[in-house]
N, C-alpha and C positions, 0 to 999 in steps of 0.2 A: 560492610563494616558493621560493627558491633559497639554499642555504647553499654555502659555500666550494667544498664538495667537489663536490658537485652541478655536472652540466654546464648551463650555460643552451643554447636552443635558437639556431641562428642566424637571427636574424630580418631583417639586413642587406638592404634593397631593400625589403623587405614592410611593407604597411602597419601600424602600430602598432597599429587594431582592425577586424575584421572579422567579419560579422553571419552568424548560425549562425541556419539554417532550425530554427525550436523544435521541426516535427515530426520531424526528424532526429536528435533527440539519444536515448537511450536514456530508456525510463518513470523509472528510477531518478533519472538526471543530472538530466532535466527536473524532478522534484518538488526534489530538492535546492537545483536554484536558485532554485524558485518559492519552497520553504519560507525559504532563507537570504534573499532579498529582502523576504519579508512581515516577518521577523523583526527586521530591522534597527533599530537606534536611530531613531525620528522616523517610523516609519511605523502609526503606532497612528491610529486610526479613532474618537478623539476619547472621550468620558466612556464612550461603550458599549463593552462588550466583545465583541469579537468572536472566534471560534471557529478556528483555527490554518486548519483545513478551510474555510470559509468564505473566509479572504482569497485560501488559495491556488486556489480554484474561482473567484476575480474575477479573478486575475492571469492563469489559462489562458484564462479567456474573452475577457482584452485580448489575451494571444496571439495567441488563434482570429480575433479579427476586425481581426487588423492594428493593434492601436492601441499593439502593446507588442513588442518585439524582444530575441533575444537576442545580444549583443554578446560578443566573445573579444577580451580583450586578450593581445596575442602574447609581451609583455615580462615580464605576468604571469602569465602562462597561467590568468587565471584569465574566466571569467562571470558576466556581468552582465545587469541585464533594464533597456531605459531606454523612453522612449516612443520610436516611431518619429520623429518629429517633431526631439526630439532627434537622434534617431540621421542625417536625411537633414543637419540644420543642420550637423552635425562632421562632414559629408562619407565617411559609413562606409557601406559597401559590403560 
């Protein structure tokens, strides 16, 4: 997010989102997103509980084997993880 003061980046010409090689991203960034993705509203694993460690070990595994991408939105400078599947349908590159 961006406040008043704050410059936004110019992203004019560039596509709105754009998919980031997950191996590429620093050990840090990467658990941040995997942790802020498992965490979110609606993403619980039903009556069981499951172990913080655990989902984010399912999410790197959908990583690893292509089934899950991480996307950069340019406007919000922020990451996200979506299925690839997703990701080819919204035409993100």
């Amino acid at each position: 997010m961006f406040d008043d003061e704050e410059e936004k980046p110019d992203i004019e010409g560039l596509p709105p989102q754009v998919l980031v090689p997950w191996d590429q991203l620093s050990p840090s960034a990467l658990q941040s997103v995997m942790e802020e993705y498992v965490t979110r509203e609606g993403t619980e694993y039903g009556e069981k509980d499951v172990a913080l460690t655990d989902k984010v070990r399912d999410v790197r595994r959908q990583l690893e084997r292509g089934e899950v991408v991480v996307v950069f939105d340019l406007a919000s400078q922020s990451a996200n993880l979506v299925t690839a599947r997703e990701a080819r349908a919204a035409n993100i590159e």
